[in-house]
Backbone bond lengths (Angstrom), bond angles and torsions (degrees), N, CA, C in turn:
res aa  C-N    CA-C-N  psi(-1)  N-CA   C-N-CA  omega(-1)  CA-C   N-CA-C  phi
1 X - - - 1.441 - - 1.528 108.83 -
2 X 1.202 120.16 120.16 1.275 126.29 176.24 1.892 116.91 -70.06
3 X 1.160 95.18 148.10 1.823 96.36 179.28 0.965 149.46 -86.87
4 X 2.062 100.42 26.15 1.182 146.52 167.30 1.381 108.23 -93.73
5 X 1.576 122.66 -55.01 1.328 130.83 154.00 1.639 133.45 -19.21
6 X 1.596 75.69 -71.72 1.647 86.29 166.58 1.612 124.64 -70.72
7 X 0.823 130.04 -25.76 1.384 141.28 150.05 1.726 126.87 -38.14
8 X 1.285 93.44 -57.83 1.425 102.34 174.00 2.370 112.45 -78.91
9 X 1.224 91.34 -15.44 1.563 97.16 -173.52 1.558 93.77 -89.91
10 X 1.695 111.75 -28.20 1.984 83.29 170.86 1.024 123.95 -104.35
11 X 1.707 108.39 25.42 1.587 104.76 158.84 1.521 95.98 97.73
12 X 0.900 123.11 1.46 1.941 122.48 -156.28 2.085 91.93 -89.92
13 X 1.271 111.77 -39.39 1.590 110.54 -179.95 1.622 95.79 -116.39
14 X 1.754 110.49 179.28 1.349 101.48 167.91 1.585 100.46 -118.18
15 X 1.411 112.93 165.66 0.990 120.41 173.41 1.507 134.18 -38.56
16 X 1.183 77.30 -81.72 1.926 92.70 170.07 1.574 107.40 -61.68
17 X 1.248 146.87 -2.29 1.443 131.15 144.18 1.449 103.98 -56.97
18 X 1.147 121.74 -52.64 1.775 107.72 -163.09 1.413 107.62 -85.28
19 X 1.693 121.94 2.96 1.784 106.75 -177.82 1.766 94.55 -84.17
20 X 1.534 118.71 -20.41 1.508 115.30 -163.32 1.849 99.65 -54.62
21 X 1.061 110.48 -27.79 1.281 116.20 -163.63 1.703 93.17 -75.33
22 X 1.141 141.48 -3.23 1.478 141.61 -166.46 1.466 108.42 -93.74
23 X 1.599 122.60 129.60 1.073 119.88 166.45 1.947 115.96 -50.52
24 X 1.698 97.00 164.69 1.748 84.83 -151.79 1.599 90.25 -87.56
25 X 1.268 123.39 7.24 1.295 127.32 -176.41 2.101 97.36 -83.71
26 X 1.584 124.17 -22.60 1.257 102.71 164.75 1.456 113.52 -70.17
27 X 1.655 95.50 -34.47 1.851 83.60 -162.94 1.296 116.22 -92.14
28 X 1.385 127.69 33.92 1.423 160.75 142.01 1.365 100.85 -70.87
29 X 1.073 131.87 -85.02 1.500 125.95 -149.53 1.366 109.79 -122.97
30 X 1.375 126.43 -0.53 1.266 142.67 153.94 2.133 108.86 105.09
31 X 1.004 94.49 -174.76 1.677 101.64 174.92 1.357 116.72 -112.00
32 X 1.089 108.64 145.03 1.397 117.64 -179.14 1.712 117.82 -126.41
33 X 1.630 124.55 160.87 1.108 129.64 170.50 1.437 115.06 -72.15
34 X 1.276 114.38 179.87 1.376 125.71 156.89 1.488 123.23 -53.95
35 X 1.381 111.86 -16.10 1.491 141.00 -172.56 1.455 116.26 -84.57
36 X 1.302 101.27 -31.74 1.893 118.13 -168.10 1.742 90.44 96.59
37 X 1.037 151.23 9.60 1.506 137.28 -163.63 1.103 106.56 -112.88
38 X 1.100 109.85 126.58 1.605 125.30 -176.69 1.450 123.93 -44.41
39 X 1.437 134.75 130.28 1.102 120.46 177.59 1.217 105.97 -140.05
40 X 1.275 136.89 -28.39 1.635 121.09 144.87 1.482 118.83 -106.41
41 X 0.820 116.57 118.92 1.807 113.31 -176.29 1.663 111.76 -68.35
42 X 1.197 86.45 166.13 1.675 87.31 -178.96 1.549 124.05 -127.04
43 X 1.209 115.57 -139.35 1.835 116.64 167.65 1.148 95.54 -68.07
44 X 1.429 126.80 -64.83 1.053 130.01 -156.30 1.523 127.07 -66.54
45 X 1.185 113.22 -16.01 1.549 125.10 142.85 1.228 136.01 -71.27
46 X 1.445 110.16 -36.89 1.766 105.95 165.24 1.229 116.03 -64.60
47 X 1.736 130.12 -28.67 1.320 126.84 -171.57 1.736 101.08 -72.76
48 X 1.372 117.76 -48.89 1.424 125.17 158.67 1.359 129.81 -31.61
49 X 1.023 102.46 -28.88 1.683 127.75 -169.55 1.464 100.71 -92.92
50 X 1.414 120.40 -40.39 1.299 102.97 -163.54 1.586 109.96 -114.50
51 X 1.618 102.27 32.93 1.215 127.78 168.48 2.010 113.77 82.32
52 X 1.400 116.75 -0.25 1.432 103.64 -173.50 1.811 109.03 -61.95
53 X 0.928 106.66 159.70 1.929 115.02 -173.98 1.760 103.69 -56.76
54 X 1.157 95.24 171.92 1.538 94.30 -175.00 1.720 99.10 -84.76
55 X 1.061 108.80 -40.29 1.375 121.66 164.56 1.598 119.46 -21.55
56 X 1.177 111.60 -59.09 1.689 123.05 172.14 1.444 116.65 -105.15
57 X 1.187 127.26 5.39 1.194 147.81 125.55 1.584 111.73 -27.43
58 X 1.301 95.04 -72.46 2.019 102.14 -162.01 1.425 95.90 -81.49
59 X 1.768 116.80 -50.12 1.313 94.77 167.19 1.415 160.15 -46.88
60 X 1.673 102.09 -20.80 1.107 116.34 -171.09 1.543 111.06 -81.99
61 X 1.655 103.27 -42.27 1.441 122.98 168.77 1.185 109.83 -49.62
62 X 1.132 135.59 -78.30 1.373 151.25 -166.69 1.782 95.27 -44.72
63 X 1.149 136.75 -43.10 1.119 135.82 -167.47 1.387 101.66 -80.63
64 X 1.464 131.25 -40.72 1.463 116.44 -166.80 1.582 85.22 -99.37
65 X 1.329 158.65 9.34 1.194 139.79 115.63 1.532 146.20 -61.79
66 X 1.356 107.31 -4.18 1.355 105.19 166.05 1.968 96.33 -108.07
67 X 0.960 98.55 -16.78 1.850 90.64 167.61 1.942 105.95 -49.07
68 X 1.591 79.64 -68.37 2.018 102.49 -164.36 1.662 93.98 -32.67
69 X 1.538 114.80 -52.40 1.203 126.24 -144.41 1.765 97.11 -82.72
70 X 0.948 123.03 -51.23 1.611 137.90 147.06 1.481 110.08 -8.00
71 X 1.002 114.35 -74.81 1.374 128.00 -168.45 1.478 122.02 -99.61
72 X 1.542 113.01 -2.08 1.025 119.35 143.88 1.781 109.87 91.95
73 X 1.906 106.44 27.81 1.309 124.50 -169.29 1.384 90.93 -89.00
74 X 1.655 137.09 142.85 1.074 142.61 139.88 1.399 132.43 -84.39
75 X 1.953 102.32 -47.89 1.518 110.26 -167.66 1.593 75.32 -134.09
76 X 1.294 90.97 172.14 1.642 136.37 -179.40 1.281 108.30 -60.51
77 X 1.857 136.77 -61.77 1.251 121.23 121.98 1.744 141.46 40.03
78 X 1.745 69.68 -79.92 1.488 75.34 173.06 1.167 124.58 -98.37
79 X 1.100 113.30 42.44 1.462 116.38 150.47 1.275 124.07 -99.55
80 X 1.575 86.72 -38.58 1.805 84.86 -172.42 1.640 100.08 -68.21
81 X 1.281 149.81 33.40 1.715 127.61 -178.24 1.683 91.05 -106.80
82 X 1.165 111.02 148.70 1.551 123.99 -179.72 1.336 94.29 -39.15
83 X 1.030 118.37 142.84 2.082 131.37 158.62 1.263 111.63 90.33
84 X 1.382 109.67 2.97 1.512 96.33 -174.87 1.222 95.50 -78.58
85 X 1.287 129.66 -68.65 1.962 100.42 -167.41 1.448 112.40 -61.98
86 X 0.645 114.79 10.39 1.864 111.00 164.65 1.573 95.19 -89.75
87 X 1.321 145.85 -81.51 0.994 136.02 169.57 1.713 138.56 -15.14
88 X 1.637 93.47 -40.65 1.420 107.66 179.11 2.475 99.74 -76.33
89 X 1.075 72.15 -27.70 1.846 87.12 -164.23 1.371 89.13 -70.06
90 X 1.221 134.88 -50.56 1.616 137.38 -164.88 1.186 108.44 -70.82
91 X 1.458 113.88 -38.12 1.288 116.28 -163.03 1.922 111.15 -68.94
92 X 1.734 93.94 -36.61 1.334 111.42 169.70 1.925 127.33 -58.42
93 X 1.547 79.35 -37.99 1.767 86.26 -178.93 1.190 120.82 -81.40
94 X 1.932 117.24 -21.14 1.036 121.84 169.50 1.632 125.98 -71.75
95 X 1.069 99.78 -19.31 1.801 106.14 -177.73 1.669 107.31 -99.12
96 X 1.934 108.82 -4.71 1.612 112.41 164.23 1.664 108.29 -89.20
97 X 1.063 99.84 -27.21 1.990 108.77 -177.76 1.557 94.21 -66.83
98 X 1.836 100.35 -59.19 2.260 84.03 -175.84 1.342 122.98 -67.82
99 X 1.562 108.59 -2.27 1.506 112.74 177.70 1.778 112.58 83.98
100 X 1.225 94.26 7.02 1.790 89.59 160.06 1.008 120.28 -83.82
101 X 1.372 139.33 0.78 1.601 135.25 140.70 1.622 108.36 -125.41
102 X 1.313 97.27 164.79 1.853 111.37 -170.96 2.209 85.43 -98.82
103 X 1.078 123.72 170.42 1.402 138.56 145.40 1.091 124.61 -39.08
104 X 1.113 131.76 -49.61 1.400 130.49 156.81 1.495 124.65 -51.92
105 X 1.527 116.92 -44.26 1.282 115.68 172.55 1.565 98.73 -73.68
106 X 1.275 139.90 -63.95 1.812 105.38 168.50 0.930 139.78 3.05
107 X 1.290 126.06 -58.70 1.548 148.16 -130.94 1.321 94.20 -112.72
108 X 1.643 122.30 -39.00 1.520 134.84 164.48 1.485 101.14 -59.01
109 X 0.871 122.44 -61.32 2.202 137.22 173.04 1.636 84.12 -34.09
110 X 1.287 145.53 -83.12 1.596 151.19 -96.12 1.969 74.89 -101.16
111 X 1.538 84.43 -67.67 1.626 94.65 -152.83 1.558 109.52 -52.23
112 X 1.270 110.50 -38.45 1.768 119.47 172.26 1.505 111.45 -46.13
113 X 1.523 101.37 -59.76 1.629 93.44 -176.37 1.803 126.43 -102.98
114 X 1.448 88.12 6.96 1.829 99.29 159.20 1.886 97.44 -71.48
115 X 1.057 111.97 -46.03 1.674 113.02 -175.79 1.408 104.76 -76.51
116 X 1.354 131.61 -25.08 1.722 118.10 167.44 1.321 105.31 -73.50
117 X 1.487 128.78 -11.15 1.835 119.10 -177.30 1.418 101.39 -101.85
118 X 1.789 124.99 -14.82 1.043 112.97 177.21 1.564 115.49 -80.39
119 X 1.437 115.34 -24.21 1.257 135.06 173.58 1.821 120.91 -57.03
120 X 1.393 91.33 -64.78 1.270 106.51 153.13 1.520 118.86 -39.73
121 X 1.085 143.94 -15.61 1.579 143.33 -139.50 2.021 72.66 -128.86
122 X 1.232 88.43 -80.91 1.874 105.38 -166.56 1.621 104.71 -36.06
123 X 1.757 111.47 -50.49 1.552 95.19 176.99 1.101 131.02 -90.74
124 X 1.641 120.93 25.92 1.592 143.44 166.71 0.931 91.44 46.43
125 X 1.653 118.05 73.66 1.331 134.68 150.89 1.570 102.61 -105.88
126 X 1.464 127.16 -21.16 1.686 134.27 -146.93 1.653 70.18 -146.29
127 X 1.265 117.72 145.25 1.667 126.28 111.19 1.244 131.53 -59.08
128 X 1.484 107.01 -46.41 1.813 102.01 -174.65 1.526 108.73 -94.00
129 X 0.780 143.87 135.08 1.638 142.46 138.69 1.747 114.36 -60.33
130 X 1.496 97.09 84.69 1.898 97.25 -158.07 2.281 89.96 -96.73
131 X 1.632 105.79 14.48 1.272 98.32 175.08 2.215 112.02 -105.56
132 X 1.737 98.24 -0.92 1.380 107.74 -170.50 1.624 93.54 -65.11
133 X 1.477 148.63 -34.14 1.162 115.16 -172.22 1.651 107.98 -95.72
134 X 1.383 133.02 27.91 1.449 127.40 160.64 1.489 108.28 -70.47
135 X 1.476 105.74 115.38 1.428 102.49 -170.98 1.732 89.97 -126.84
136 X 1.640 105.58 149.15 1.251 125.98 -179.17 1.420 111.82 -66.07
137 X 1.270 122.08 -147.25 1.466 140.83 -177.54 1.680 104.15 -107.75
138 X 1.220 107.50 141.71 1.526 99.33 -171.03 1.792 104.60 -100.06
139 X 1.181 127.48 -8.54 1.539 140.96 -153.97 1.627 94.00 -130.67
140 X 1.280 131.71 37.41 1.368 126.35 178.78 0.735 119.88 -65.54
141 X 1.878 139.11 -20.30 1.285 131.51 135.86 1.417 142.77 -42.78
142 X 1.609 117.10 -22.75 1.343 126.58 137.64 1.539 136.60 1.41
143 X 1.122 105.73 -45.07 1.741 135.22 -175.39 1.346 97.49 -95.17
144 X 1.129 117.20 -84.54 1.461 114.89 -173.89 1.123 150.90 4.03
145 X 1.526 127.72 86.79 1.378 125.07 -169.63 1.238 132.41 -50.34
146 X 1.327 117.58 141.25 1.190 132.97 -160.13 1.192 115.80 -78.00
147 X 1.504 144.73 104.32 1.248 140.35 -163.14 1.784 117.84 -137.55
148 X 1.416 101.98 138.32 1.754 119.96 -178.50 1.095 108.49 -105.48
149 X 1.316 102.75 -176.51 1.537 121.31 -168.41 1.382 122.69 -75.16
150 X 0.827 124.21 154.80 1.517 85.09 170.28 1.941 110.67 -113.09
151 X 1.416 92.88 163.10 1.655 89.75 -174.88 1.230 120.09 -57.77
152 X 1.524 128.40 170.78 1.634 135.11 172.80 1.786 103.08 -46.90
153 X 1.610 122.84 -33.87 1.161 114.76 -161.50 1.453 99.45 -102.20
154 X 0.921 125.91 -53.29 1.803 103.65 153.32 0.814 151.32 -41.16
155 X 1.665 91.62 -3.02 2.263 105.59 -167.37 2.299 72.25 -101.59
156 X 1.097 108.24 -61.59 1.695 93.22 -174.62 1.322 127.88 -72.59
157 X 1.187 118.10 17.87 1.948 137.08 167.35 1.537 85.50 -89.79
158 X 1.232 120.51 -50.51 1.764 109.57 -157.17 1.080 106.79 -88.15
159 X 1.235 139.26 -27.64 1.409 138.18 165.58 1.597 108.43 -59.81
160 X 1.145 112.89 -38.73 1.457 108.70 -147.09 1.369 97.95 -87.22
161 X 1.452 111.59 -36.51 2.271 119.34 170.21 1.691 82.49 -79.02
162 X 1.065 163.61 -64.57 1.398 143.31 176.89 2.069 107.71 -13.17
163 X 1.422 81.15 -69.55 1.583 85.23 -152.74 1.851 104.49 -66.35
164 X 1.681 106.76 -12.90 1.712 107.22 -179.08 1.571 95.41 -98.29
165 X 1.192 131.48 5.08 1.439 125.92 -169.25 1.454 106.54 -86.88
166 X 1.694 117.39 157.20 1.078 110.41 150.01 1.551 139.39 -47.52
167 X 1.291 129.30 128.87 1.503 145.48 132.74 2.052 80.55 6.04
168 X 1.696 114.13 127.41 1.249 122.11 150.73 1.668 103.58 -137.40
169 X 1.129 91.56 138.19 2.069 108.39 179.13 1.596 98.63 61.30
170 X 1.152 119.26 -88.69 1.645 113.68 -155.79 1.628 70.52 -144.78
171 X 0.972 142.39 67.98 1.817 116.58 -177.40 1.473 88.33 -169.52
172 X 1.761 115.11 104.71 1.319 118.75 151.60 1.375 133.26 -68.69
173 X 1.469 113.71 151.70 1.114 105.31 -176.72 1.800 138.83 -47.97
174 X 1.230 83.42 -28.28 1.899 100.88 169.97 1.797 105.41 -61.39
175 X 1.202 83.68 -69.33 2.005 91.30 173.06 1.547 105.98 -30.63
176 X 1.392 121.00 -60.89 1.582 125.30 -143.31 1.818 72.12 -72.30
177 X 1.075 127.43 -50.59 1.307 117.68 -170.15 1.406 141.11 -72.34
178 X 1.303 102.97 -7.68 1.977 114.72 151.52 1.889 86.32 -67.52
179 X 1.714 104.95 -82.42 1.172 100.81 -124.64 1.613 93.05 -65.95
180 X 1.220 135.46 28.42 1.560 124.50 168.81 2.012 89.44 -98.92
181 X 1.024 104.21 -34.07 1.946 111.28 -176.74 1.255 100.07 -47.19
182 X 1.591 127.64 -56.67 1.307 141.61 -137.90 1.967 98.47 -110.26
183 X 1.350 101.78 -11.35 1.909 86.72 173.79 1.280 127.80 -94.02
C-alpha cells in the first residue's frame, strides 16, 4: 500500500483531490492494479454502470479518446489554457473538411465529450466543465444524402431478399417483409 493510499483511506486528503493529478486517459477508462482490477473507475465505467450497451460504450470512449489524443490534451489542465476548445473544435472540423467524419458524427464527437466534462464536474474530479461550450454543427442535415423512392421493382427485390434473408436484431426475415410491404 502506498503512502498516498493510506492517506487518502484515513480520511486525512480527499480522493478526488489526488485523481486531478491523473492523465485524462485514467479518468476515461479508469485505473487499474497490477492485477488488471479496477481501482478507480472511470467514464467508462459509469456509462457501464448505468447500463448503456457495450456497443456505445466503446464508441463513445474511443471518440473522446482519439479527440484528447487529436488535439494533443493529456490532463484536465489542459483544458483550462486559452485555445484549448478551439483546438479541440479544429481538430474536429479538420477531419469533417477531409471527410473522415460526416456532421452528424461531429455532433456525436461534441456531445460525447461535453458529457465526459460534465461527468468529470458531477464526480468532483474537475470543478469546471471547461468542455460544456464545445458545441456541434447546427445544420447536420446539410450533408445528408439525397434519397428517392424506390421503384415498384425495387420495392419487390427488397421484400422478396427480405423475406429469404436472415433473421436481423429480433426481426425475421418474413417480419422485415410485411413491415417493408406495409411502409
Amino acid at each position: 500500500m502506498t503512502q498516498l493510499k493510506r492517506t487518502v483511506d484515513a480520511g486525512l486528503i480527499d480522493a478526488n483531490e489526488t485523481a486531478k493529478g491523473e492523465p485524462l486517459q485514467v479518468h476515461l477508462e479508469g485505473k487499474t492494479d497490477a492485477d488488471g482490477a479496477i481501482i478507480m473507475p472511470g467514464y467508462k465505467q459509469h456509462l457501464e454502470a448505468k447500463g448503456d450497451t457495450a456497443d456505445h460504450v466503446t464508441l463513445t470512449v474511443s471518440r473522446i479518446r482519439h479527440l484528447f489524443e487529436g488535439a494533443g490534451v493529456v490532463f484536465w489542465k489542459d483544458l483550462a489554457q486559452p485555445g484549448a476548445e478551439t483546438r479541440l473544435a479544429s481538430w474536429l472540423g479538420k477531419r469533417r473538411a477531409e471527410g473522415e467524419i460526416t456532421v452528424g458524427t461531429l455532433n456525436y464527437y461534441s456531445r460525447a465529450v461535453r458529457s465526459f466534462g460534465g461527468w468529470m464536474k458531477e464526480s468532483r474530479r474537475a470543478s469546471t466543465n471547461y468542455l460544456a461550450g464545445l458545441h456541434g454543427v447546427l445544420k447536420a442535415d446539410a450533408e445528408k444524402q439525397e434519397t428517392r423512392p424506390l421503384s415498384a421493382e425495387e420495392m419487390r427485390r427488397l421484400i422478396a431478399a427480405a423475406k429469404t434473408g436472415a433473421s436481423w436484431r429480433t426481426f425475421s426475415g418474413d417480419y422485415r417483409a410485411i413491415l417493408y410491404a406495409l411502409a
